[in-house]
N, C-alpha and C positions, 0 to 999 in steps of 0.2 A: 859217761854213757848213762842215759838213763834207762828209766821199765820197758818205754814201750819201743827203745830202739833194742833191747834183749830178748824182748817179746817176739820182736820183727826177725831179730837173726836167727832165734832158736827157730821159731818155724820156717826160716830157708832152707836153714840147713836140713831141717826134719823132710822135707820137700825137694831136696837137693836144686835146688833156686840160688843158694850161693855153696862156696867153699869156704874150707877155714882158711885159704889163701886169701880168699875174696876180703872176709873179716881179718885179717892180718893188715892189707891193704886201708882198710875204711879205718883203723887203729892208726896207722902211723900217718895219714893225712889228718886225722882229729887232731890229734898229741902237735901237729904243723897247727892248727890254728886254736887250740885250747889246751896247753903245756900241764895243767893239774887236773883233766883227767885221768884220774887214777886208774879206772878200769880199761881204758882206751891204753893207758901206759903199759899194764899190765900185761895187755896183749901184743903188744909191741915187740917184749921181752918173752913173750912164748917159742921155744926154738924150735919144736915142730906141730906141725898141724895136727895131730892126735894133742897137743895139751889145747888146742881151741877148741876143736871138738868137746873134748873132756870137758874145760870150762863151760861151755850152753848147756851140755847133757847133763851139769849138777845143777844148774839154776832150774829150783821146782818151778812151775808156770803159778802156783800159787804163793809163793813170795812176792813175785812181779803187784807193785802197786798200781792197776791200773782201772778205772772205770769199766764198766760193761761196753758203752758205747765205742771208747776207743779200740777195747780186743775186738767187738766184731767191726771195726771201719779196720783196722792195720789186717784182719786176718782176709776178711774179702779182698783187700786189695791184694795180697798175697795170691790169693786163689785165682786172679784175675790173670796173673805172671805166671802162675802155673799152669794153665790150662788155654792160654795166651799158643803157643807153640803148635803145632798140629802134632801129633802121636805117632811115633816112627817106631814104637814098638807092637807087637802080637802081643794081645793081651791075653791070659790064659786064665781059666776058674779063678785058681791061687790068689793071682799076680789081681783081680779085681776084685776078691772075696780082700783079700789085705786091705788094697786104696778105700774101699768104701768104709772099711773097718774105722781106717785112720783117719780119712774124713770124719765121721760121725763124731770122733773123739778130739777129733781137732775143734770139729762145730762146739760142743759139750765146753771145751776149755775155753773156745771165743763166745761162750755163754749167747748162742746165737741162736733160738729158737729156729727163727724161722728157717733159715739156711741147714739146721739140722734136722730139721721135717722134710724137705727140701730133698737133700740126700738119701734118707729115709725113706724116701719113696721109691727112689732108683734102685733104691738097699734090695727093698721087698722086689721090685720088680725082678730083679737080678734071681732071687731063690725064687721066686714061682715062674722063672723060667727054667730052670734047674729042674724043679718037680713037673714039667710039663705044662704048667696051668697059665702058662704066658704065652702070645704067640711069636715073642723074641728068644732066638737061641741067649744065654745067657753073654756069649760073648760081643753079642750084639747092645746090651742093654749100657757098658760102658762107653761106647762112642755116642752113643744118644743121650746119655746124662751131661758128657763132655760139651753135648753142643746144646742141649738145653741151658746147662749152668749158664755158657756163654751170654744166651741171652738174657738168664735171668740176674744174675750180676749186671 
């Protein structure tokens, strides 16, 4: 397994995009056609889903050896998969004051300026709807970043 497919799963999972069954799965078809990945092996022998988890959520995202360009080319495409789906939940203050949170810091780690100005904006528009000063209810300001992204991805 290398950086940027660790890269790619820690932020599934962060995104809930995959499971640690899903990565269990993509381990024991690797280990089928590359017998001395060791990391792939490793998870092979994980006997439940809390030690995959566990395993991503210690890999710091700054060990990961990987170029600038390739975090923001694997993390867009990621964003593309997530936001790919239409939204079947009620989003609440919380529940969007979080996503933007963790966008922004996701943007930050795929060292992706633009895309985290980008976000940034919808960030701000989200609290000066909050304080009145926007003419979108605040809950309204995530389904329009959702479909903006869309296009601007």
């Amino acid at each position: 397994m290398n950086d940027t497919e660790k890269f790619r799963f820690k932020l599934e999972l962060i995104l809930n995009l995959k499971s640690a069954k899903d990565i269990q799965d993509w381990a024991t078809n690797r280990i089928e056609q590359d017998i001395i990945d060791s990391e792939a092996l490793e998870i092979c022998f994980f006997s439940k889903e809390k030690q995959v988890l566990d395993y991503f959520h210690n890999i710091k995202f700054e060990w990961l050896n990987l170029v600038p360009a390739v975090k923001r080319k694997t993390f867009r495409e990621i964003l593309k998969k997530y936001i790919e789906p239409p939204p079947i939940i009620e989003y609440s203050e919380q529940l969007i004051r979080n996503l933007f949170r963790m966008m922004l810091g996701l943007s930050k780690i795929a060292e992706d300026e633009d895309l985290y100005d980008f976000i940034d904006h919808y960030h701000d528009e989200f609290y000066l709807g909050l304080d009145g000063f926007y003419n979108l209810v605040p809950e309204d300001v995530w389904p329009s970043f959702l479909n903006d992204l869309k296009s601007w991805l």
